[in-house]
N, C-alpha and C positions, 0 to 999 in steps of 0.2 A: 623218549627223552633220556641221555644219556647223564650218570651222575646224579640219577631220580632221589632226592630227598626220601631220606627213610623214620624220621623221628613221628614222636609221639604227636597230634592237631587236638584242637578244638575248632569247632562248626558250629558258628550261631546260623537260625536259620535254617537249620539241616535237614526240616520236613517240608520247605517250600521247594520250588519250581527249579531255583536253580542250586540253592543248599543241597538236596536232595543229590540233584547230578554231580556234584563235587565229593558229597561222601561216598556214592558208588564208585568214582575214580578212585580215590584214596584208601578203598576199601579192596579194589582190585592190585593195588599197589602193596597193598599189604601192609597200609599206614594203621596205627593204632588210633579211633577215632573214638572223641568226646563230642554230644551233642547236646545244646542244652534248649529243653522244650518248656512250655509254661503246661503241661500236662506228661501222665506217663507215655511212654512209647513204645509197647511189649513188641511189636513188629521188630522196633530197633536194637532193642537188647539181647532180641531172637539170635543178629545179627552177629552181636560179640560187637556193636557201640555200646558204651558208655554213655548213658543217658543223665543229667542233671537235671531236674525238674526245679523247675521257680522263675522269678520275671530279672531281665536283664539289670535291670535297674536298681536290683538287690544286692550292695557289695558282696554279701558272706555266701551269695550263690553265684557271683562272678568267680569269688576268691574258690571256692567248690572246681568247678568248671574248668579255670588254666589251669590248677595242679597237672604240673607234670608234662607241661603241652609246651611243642617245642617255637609251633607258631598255630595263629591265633586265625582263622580264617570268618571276618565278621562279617555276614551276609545278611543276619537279620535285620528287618526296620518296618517301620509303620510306610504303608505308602497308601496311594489314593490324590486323591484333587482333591478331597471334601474333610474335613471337620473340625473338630477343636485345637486352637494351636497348642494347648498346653501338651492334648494328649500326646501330637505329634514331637512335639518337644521332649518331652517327657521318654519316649520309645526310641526316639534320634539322636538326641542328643544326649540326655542325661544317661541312658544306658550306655552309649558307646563310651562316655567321659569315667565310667563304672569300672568298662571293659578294659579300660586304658588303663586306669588306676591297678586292677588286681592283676593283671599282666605282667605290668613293671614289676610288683611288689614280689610275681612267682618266678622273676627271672626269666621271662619267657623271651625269646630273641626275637620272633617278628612276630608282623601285626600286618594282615593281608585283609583293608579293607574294600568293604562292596559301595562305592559313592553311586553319582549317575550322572548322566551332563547336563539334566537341569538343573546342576549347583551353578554354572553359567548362565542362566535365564537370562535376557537381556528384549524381550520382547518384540528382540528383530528377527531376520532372516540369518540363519546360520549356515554361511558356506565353505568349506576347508577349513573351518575353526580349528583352532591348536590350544597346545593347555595354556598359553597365554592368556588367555581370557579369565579378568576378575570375578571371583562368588560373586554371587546375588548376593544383594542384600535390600531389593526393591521387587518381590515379586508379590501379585495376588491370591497364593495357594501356600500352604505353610510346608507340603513337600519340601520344594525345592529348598527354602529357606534354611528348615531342619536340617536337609540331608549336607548343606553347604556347610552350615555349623559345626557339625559333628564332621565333616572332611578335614576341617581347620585345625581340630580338637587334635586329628588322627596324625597330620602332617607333620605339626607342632611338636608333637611325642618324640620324634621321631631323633635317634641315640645311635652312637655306635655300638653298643650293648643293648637295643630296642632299638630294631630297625621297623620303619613302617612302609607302606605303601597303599595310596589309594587308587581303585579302577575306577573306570564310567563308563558300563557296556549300557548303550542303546536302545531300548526297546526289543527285549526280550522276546524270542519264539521260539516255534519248533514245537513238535508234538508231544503232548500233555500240557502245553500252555496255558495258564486257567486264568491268564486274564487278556492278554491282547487281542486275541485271535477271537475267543468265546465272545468280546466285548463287538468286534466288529460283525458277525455273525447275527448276534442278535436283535442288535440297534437296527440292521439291514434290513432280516426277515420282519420286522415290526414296523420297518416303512418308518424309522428316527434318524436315518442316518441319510447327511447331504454333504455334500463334495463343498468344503470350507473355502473360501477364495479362489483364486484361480483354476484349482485341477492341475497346477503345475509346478508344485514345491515339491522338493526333492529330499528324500531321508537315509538315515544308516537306520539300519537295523541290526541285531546280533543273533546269530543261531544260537541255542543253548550247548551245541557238542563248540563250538568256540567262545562264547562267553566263560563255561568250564575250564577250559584250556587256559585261559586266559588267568585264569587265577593259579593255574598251579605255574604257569608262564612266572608270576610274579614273584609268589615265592620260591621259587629255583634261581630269580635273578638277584634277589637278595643272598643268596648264598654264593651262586656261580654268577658273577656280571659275565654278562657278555663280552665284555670290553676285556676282559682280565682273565690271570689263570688263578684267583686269590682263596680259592677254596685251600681252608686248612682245618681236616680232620682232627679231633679231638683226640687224647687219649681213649674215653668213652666210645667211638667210635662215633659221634652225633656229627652235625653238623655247623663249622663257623668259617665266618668269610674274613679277610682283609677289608673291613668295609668303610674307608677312609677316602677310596673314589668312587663308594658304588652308585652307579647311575640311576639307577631306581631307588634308592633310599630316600623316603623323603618328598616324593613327589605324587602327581597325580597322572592317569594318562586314560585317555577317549579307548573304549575298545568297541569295536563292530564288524562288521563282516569287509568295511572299504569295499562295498559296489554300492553307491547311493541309486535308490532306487525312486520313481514318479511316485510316490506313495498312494495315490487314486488309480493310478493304473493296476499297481500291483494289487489292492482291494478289490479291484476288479476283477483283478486275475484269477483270484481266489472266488470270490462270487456265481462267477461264469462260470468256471470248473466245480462248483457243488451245484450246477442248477436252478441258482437266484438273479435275476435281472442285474445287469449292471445298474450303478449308480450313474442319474443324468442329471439331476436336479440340484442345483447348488444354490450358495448362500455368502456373500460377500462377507471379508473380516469384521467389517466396521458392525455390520448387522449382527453377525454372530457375536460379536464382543460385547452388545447392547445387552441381547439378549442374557448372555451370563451376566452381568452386571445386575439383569432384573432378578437373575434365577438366585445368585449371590444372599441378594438382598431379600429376597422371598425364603430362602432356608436359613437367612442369620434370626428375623425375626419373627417365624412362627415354626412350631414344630412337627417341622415333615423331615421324615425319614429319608434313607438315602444319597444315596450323591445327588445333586444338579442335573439336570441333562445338558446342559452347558455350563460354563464359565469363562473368564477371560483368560485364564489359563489354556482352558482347551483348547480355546478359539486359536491361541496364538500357535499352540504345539500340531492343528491338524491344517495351519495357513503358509506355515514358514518354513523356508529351508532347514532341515537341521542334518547337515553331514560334516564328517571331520577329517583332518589330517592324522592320519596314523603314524608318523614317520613316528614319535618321541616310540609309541608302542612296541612298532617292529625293531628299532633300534635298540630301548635300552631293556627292553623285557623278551626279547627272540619271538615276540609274540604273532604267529600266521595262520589267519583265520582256514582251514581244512574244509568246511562243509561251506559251499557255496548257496547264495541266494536262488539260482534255480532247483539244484539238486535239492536241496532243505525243501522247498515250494512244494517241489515233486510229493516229496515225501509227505509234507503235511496233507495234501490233497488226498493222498490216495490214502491216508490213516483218517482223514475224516469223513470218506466216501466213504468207508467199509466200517465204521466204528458205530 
């Protein structure tokens, strides 16, 4: 990337899956990087990051955390299908509303948020969807809810002196993945896992070397629009833009690999290349939606552990189309997904045969 951003970040999230892959780009760029954990992380400090230990949601360890940070790259969140909304709340929204807050207060210029696209829940089929599509604010899982609130929170911010942006990469993969890939694997080998509705709804998915991409994609577009030549060097030598048309300020945008894939077929693909029976055996929406409704109602009132093995949530997210239009992505963020859905597949296969 030409004209690569050189200032000082912070990284919520920096020891998950995709946090993780962002600080080692930023780290090979030569970015000075802050990360803040709710534990120590001597690995990370080994590193020459800047570690801040405490929970998001702590202004004086937000206010800790952006000292000095030139954008703000918030990856961390509670996710899951299952549990308390407060918690989710609590980790969603009231931290990022935290992050917003001691951000402004340290002069920090952007704010490169991680949302997802079930802030658009809408319990249909989702086909070529655009950012057009209104938050939830009607779903059965307090994820989606949260993460749409806290997107709002982030948008809203959003200043020519505090510029913001938010992502919605896809359903995360690629090797070391510790929850999609391990989730199907499992439920498989254990003979839990049935092909939800027809076998024939269609998905994006994100590789983790482009969903990474994709964030540094954003914050480069807030500096350098695509559209523009409006980068204007500091005396400092840091980084500021003309951001009075910048296209990405302010907005949200779908990011994924754009090849929507049979998502039973491709579970299959994966199945059959480790060795495990494909999936034959299936389960209509309506059935599967019962079902979580019972599973819902069975973990609201007595106390079992875990997530659900169903709910209506799931039912809806493993029966329905969900792919999207990239155009706003490619256009206002330069954003072009590099690791292809087969090649990634390749890849994953043969790191889980030999691992």
């Amino acid at each position: 990337m030409s004209d690569a951003p050189t200032g000082p970040v912070l990284v919520t999230g920096g020891t998950g899956f995709l946090g993780s892959h962002l600080v080692n780009r930023l780290l090979d760029a030569g970015r000075t990087v802050t990360v803040v954990s709710r534990s120590a992380q001597p690995q990370l400090a080994a590193r020459g990051i800047r570690v801040v230990t405490g929970s998001l949601h702590d202004l004086s360890v937000c206010a800790k955390a952006v000292k000095g940070a030139e954008t703000v790259f918030h990856v961390a969140a509670r996710v899951g299908v299952w549990g308390r909304h407060e918690d989710f709340y609590r980790d969603n929204v009231v931290s990022t509303k935290t992050l917003l807050a001691a951000a402004q207060k340290a002069h920090v210029a952007r704010f490169v948020h991680t949302s997802t696209p079930s802030v658009v829940y809408n319990g249909r089929d989702l086909a070529g969807a655009d950012e057009s599509l209104p938050l939830t604010t009607d779903c059965p899982s307090p994820y989606p809810l949260t993460k749409a609130q806290a997107e709002a929170k982030v948008l809203a911010a959003n200043r020519d002196d505090f510029q913001t942006v938010a992502l919605r990469p896809h359903l995360i993969w690629g090797v070391g993945d510790p929850h999609l890939v391990p989730r199907i694997l499992a439920r498989a080998r254990a003979g839990r896992l049935r092909i939800v509705g027809s076998g024939q709804n269609r998905v994006d998915m994100v590789h983790i070397t482009n969903a990474t991409q994709a964030l540094l994609d954003a914050e480069h577009a807030l500096i350098y629009s695509p559209h523009s030549n409006s980068h204007i060097p500091n005396d400092q030598g840091s980084d500021q833009t003309d951001h009075a048309a910048n296209p990405a300020a302010g907005r949200a945008f779908f990011i994924t690999n754009d090849e929507p894939v049979n998502l039973w077929e491709w579970v299959n693909e994966l199945l059959v290349a480790l060795g495990e029976p494909p999936l034959t055996k299936s389960i209509s929406l309506k059935a599967a939606s019962k079902i979580g409704r019972i599973c819902e109602t069975l973990w609201n009132i007595l106390p079992l552990k875990g997530e659900p093995p169903m709910t209506r949530f799931i039912a809806a997210e493993l029966a329905k189309d969900h792919w999207f239009d990239l155009t706003a992505a490619k256009r206002d963020l330069g954003y072009k997904p590099t690791v292809t859905m087969s090649a990634g597949t390749a890849e994953l296969i043969e790191h889980l045969r030999t691992s």
